[in-house]
TORKOL-4160 file (C-alpha; in steps of 0.2 Angstrom, whole numbers, padded with zeros to 4 digits, m for minus):
325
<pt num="1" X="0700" Y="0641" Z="0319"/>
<pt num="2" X="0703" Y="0627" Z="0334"/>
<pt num="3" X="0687" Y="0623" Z="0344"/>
<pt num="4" X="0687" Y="0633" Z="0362"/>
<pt num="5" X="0688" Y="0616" Z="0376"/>
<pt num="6" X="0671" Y="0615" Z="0387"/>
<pt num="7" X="0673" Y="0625" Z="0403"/>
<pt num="8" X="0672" Y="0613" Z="0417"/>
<pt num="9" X="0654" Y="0606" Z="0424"/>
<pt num="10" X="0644" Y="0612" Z="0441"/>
<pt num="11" X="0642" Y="0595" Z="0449"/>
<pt num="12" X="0628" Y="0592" Z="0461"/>
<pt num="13" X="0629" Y="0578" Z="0473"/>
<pt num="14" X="0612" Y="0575" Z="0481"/>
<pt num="15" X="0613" Y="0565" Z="0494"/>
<pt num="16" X="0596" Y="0559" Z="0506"/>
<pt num="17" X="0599" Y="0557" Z="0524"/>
<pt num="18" X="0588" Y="0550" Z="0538"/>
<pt num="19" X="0595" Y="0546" Z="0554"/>
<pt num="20" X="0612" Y="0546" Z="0547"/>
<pt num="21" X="0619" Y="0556" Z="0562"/>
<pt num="22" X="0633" Y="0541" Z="0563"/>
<pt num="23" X="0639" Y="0541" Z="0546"/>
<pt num="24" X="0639" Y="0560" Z="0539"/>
<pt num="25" X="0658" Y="0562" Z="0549"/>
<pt num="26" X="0661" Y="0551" Z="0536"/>
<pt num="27" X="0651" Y="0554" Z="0521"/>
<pt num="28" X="0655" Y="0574" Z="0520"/>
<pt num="29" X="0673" Y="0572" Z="0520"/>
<pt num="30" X="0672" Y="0556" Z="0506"/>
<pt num="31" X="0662" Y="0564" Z="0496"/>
<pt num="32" X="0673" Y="0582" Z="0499"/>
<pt num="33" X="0688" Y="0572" Z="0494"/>
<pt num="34" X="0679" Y="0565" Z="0479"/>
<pt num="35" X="0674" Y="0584" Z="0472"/>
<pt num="36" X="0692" Y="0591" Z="0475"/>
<pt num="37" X="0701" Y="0577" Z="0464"/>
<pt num="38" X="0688" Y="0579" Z="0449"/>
<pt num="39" X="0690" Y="0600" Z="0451"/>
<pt num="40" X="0711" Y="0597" Z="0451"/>
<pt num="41" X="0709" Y="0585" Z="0436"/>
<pt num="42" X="0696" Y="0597" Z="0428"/>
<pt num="43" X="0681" Y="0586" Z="0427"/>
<pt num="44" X="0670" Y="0597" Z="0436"/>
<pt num="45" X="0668" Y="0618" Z="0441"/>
<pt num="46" X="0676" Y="0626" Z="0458"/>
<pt num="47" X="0657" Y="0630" Z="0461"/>
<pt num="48" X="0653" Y="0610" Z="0463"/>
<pt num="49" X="0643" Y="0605" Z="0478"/>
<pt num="50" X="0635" Y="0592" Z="0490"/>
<pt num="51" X="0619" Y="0592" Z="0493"/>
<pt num="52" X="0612" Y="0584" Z="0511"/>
<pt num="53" X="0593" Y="0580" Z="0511"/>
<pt num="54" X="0586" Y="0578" Z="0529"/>
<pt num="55" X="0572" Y="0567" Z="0526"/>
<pt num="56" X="0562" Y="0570" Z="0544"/>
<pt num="57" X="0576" Y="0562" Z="0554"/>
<pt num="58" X="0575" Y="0561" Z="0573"/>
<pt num="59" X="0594" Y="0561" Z="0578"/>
<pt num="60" X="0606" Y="0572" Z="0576"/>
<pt num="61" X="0607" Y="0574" Z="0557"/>
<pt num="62" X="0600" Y="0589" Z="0555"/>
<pt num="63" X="0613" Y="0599" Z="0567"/>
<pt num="64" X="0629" Y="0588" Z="0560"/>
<pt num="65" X="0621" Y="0594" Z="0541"/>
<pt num="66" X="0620" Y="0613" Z="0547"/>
<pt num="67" X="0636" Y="0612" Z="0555"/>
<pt num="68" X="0644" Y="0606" Z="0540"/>
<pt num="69" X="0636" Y="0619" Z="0528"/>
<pt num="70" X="0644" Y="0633" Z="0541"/>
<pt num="71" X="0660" Y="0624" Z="0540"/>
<pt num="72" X="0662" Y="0622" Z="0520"/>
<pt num="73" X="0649" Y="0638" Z="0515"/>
<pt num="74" X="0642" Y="0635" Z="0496"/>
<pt num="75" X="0653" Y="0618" Z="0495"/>
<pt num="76" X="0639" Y="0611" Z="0508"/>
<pt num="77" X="0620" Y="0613" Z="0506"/>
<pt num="78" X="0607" Y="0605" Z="0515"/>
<pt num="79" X="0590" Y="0604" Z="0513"/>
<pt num="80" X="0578" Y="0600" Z="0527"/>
<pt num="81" X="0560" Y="0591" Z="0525"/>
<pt num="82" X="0546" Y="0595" Z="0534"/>
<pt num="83" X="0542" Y="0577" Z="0538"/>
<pt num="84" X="0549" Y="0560" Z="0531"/>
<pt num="85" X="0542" Y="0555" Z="0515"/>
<pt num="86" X="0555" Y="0540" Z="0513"/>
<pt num="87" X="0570" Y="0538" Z="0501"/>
<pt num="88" X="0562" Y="0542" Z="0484"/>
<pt num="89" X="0555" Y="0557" Z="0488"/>
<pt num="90" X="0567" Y="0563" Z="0497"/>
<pt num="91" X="0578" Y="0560" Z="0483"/>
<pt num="92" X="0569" Y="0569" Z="0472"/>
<pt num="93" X="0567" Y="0585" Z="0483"/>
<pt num="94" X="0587" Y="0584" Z="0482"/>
<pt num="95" X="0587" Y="0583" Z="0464"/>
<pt num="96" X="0573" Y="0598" Z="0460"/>
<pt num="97" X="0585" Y="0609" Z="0471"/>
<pt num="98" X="0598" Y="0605" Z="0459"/>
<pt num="99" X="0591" Y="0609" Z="0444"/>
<pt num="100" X="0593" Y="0625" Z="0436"/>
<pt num="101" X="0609" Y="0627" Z="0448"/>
<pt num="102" X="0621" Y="0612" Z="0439"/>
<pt num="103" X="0626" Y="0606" Z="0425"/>
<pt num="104" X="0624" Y="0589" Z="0430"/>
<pt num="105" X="0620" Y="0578" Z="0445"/>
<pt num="106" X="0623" Y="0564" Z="0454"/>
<pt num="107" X="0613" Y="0555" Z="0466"/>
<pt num="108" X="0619" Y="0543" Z="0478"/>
<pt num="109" X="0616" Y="0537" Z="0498"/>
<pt num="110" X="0623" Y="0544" Z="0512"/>
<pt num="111" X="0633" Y="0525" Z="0517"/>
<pt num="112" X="0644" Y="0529" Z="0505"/>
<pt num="113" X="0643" Y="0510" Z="0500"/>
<pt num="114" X="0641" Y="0517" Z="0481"/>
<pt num="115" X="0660" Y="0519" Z="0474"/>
<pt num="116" X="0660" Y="0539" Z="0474"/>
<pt num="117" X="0677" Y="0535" Z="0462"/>
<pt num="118" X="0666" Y="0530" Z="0448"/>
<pt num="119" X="0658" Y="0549" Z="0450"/>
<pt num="120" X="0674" Y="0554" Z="0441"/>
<pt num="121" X="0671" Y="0541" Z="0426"/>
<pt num="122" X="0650" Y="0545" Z="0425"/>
<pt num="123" X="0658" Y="0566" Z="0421"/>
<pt num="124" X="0670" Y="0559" Z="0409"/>
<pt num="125" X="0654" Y="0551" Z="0401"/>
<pt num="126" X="0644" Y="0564" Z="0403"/>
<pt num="127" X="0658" Y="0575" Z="0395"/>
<pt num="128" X="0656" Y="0563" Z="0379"/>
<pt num="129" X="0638" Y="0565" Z="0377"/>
<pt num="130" X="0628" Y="0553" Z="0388"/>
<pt num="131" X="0612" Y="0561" Z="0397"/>
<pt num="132" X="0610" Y="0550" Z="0409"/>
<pt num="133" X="0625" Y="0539" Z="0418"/>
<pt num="134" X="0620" Y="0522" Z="0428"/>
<pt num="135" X="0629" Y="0516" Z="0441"/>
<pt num="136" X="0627" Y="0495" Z="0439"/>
<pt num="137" X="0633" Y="0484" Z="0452"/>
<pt num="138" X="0645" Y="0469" Z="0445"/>
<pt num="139" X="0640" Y="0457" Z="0457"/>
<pt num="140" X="0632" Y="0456" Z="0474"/>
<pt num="141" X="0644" Y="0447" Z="0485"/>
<pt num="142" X="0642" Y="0457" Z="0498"/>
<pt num="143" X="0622" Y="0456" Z="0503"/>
<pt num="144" X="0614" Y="0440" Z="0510"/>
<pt num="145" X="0609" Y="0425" Z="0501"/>
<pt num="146" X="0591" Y="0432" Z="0503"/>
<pt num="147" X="0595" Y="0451" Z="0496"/>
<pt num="148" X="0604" Y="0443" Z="0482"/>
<pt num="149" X="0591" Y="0431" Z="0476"/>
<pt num="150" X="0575" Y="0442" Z="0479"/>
<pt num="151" X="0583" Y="0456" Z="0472"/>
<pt num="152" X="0585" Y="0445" Z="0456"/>
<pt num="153" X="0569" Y="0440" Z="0456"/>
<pt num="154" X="0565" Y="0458" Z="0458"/>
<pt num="155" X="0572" Y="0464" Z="0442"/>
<pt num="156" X="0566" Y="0447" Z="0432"/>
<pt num="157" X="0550" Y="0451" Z="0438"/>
<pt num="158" X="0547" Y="0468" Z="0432"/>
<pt num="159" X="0555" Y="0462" Z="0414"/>
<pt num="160" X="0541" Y="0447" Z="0412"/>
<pt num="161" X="0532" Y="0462" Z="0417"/>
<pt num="162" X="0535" Y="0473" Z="0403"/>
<pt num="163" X="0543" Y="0487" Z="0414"/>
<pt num="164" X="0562" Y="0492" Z="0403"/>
<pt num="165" X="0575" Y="0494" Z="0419"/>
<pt num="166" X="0593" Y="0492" Z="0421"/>
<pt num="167" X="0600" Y="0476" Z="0430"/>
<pt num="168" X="0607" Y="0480" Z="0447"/>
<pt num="169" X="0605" Y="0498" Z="0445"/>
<pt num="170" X="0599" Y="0505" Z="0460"/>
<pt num="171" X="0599" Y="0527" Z="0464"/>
<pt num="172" X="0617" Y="0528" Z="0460"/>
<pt num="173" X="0616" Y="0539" Z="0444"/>
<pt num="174" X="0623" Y="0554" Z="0436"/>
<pt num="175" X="0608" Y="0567" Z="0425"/>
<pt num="176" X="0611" Y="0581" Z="0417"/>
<pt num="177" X="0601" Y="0595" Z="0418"/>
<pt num="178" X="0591" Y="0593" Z="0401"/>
<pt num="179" X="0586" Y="0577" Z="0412"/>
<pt num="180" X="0586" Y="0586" Z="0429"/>
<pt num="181" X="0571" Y="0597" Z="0421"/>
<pt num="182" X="0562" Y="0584" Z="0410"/>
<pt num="183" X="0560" Y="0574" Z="0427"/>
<pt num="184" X="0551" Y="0590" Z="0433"/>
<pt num="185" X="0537" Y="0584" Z="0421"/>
<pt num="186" X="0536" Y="0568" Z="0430"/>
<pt num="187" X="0521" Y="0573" Z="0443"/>
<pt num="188" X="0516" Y="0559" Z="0448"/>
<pt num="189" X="0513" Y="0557" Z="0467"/>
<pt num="190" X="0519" Y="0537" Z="0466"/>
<pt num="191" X="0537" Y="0540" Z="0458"/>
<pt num="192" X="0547" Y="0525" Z="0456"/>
<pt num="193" X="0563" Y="0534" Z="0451"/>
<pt num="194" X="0572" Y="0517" Z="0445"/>
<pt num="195" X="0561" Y="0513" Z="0433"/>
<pt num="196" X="0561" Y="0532" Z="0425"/>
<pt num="197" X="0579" Y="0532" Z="0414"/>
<pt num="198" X="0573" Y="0525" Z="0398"/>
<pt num="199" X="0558" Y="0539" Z="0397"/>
<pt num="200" X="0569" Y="0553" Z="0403"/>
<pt num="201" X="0583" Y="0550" Z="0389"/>
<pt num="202" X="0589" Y="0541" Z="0374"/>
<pt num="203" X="0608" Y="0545" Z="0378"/>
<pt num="204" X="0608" Y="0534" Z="0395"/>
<pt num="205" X="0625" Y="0524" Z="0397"/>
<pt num="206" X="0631" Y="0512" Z="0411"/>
<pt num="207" X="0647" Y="0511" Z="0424"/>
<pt num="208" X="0649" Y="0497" Z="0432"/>
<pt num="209" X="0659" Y="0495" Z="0449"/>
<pt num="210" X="0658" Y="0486" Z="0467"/>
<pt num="211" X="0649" Y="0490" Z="0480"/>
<pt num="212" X="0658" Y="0489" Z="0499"/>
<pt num="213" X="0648" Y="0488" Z="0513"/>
<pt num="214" X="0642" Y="0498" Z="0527"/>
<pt num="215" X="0653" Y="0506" Z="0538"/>
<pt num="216" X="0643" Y="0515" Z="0551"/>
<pt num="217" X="0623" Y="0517" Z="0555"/>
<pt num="218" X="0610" Y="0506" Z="0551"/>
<pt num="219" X="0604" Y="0499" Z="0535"/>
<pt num="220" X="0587" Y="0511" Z="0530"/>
<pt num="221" X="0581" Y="0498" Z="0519"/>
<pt num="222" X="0574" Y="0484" Z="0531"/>
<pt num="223" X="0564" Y="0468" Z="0520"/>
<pt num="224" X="0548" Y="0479" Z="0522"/>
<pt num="225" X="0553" Y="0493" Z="0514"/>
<pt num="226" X="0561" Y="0484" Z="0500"/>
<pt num="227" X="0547" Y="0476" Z="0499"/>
<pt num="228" X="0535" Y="0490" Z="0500"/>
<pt num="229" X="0546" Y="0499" Z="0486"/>
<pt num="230" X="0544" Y="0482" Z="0475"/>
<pt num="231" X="0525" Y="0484" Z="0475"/>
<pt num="232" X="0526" Y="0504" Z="0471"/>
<pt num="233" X="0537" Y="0501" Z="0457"/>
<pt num="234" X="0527" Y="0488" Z="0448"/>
<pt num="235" X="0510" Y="0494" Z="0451"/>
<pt num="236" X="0518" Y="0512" Z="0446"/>
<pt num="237" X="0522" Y="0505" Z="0429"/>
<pt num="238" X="0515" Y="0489" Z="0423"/>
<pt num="239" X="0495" Y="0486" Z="0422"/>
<pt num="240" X="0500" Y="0466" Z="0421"/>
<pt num="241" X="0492" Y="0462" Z="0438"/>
<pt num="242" X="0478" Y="0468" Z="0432"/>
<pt num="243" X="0477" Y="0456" Z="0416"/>
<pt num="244" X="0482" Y="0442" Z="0428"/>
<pt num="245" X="0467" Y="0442" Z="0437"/>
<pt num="246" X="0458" Y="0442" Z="0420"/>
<pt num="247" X="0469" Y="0427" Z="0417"/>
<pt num="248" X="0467" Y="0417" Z="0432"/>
<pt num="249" X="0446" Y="0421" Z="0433"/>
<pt num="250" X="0448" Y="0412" Z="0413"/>
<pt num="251" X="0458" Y="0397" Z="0422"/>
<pt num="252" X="0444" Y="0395" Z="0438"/>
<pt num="253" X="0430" Y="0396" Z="0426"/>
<pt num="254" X="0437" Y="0382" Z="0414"/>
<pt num="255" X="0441" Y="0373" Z="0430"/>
<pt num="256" X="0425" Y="0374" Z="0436"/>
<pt num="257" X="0417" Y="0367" Z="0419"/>
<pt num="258" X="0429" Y="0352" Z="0420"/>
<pt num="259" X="0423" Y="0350" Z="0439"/>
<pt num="260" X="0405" Y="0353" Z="0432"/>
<pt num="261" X="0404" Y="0340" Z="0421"/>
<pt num="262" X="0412" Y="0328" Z="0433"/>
<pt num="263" X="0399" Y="0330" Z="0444"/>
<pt num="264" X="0387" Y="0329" Z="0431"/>
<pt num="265" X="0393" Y="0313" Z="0423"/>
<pt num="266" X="0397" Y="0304" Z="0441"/>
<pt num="267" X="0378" Y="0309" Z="0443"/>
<pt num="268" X="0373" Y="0297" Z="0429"/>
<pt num="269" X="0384" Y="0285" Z="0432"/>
<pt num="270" X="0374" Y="0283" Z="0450"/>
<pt num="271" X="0390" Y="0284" Z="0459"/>
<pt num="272" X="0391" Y="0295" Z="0473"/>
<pt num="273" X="0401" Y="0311" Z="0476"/>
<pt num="274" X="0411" Y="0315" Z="0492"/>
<pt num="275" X="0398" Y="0331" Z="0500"/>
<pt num="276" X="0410" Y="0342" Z="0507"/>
<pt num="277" X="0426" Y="0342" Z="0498"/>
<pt num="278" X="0414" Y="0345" Z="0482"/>
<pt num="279" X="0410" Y="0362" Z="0488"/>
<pt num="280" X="0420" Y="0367" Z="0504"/>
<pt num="281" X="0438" Y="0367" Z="0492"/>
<pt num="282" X="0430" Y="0376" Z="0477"/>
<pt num="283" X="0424" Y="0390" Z="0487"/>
<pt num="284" X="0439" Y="0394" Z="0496"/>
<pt num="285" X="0448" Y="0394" Z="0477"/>
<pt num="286" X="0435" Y="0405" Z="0473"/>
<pt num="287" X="0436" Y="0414" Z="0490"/>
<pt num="288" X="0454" Y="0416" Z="0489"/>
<pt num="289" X="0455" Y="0422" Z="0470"/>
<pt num="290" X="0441" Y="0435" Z="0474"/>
<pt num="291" X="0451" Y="0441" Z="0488"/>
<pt num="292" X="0468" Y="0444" Z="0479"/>
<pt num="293" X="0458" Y="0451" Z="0465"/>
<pt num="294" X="0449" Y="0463" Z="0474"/>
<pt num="295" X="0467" Y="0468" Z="0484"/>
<pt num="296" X="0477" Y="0472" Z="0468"/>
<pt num="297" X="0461" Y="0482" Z="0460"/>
<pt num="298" X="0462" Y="0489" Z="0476"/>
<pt num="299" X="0481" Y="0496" Z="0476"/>
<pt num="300" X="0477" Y="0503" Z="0460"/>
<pt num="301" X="0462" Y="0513" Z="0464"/>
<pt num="302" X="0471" Y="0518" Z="0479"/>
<pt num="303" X="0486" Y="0526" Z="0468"/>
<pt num="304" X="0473" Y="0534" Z="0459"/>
<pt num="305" X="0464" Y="0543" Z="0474"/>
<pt num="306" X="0482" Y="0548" Z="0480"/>
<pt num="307" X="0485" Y="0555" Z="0462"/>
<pt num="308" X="0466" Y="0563" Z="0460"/>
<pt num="309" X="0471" Y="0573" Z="0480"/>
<pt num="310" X="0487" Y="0581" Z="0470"/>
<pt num="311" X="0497" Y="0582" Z="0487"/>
<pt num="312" X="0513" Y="0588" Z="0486"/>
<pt num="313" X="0527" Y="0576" Z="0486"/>
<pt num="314" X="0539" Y="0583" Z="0500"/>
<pt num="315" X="0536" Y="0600" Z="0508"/>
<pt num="316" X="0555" Y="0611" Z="0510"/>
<pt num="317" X="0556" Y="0616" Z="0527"/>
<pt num="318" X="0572" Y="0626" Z="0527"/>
<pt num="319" X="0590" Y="0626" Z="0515"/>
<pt num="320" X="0607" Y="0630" Z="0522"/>
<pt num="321" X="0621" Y="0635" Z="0512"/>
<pt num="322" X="0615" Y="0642" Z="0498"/>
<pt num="323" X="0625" Y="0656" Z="0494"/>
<pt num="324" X="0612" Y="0665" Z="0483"/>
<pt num="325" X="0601" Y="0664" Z="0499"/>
């Protein structure tokens, strides 16, 4: 008896927003465009959607997002947060809506600057068997010298660091749903979604494609908060600060032996020791070391009183566009 073909698949496309007022004239139609040539070539279901997470912006976003779920009813969602928790958060509120009402789901910024015709190939492996499809960058011409070089230092980093994540792989991803509710167990207040995939799924493939450049709007990730989300994601996954101070308080005290016995030695040679530099440079090492020590101990008993306060993660303030609403 022939095998009946897989109905088509609900897609999701979860996209977070803040202050984005100037691109959504652009992103909603591109990423309309996008669903209606995977549901003509039967890639994904009629009932495929968009969703637009409003992440506490303070321009129009919001009003252009309602307006666009009264113009495409059900085809256009949005969700609106109750304040801005930033990107990753955001994120995931987008992605929790979605579970349990796709198939599968694709995250990916409102700049469009992620390719949204890769989306058709990240079904089609999807449709093969992969859980979980990354969207990898195949180069990085179009950031600055500086992006590019600390964003590869970035991703070396977190390697030497013991933390397992995709080169160039940023939010642009496709999850199914068996992946959509395993990331519900994830509850953690300091999520750092990027470095999640490997522990969510063993059927994880890559895509690789180009990333263009911004359009219209600003960037929303300035150096601070690259750097800022840098910091959360590997003091979120890797306890290797931790054992460097170990290491470097081994180096100082074998350094300070060495010194030690200088002194000791130059003592009983009768030859006489400069006063100052002989304690003034030692105790700022010392100073300093204590000082960064005492900072990344810090920032991990910090995570842990934000864990201990279980706060929720995003608060929903208002959905538009659901049709079971």
């Amino acid at each position: 008896m022939p095998s009946t073909p897989n109905p088509p698949s609900i897609l999701a496309i979860v996209v977070p927003c803040y202050n984005e007022e100037a691109m959504l004239g652009i992103t909603v139609p591109g990423l309309l465009n996008a669903l209606d040539g995977m549901i003509e070539s039967g890639l994904c279901a009629m009932q495929s959607y968009i969703v637009l997470v409003d992440d506490g912006s303070r321009d129009a976003t919001w009003h252009l997002i309602e307006d666009a779920a009264t113009r495409y009813p059900g085809r256009v969602r949005g969700v609106r947060l109750a304040s801005n928790v930033g990107h990753q958060a955001a994120l995931l509120s987008g992605l929790d809506y979605a579970t349990g009402r796709c198939d599968a789901a694709v995250s990916i910024d409102a700049d469009l600057q992620d390719d949204v015709t890769v989306i058709a190939r990240m079904i089609e492996a999807y449709h093969c068997g992969a859980q979980m499809v990354l969207g990898v960058r195949e180069c990085r011409a179009t950031d600055s010298w500086f992006k590019r070089n600390t964003a590869e230092g970035f991703y070396r980093l977190m390697g030497a660091m013991g933390v397992e994540m995709t080169h160039n792989h940023a939010d642009f991803r496709l999850m199914s749903d068996r992946v959509l509710r395993n990331l519900r167990e994830f509850s953690e207040i300091n999520l750092f979604l990027r470095g999640l995939p490997r522990l969510l799924h063993k059927e994880v493939v890559t895509v690789s494609y180009r990333r263009a450049e911004r359009v219209a709007g600003e960037t929303k990730y300035p150096l601070r908060k690259m750097l800022a989300l840098a910091w959360n994601g590997i003091t979120s996954f890797s306890v290797v600060p931790l054992r460097m101070i170990s290491v470097m308080g081994a180096l100082v005290f074998l350094v300070s032996l060495v010194l030690s016995a200088y002194a000791l030695f130059g003592f009983l040679s009768g030859s006489t020791l400069p006063g100052w530099a002989s304690v003034v440079i030692p105790l700022y090492l010392l100073g300093g070391l204590l000082m960064l020590s005492i900072g990344v101990v810090g920032e991990y008993v910090g995570k842990v009183f934000l864990e201990t306060k279980r706060r929720p993660r995003f608060l929903v303030d208002q959905i538009v566009g659901d049709p079971d609403d």
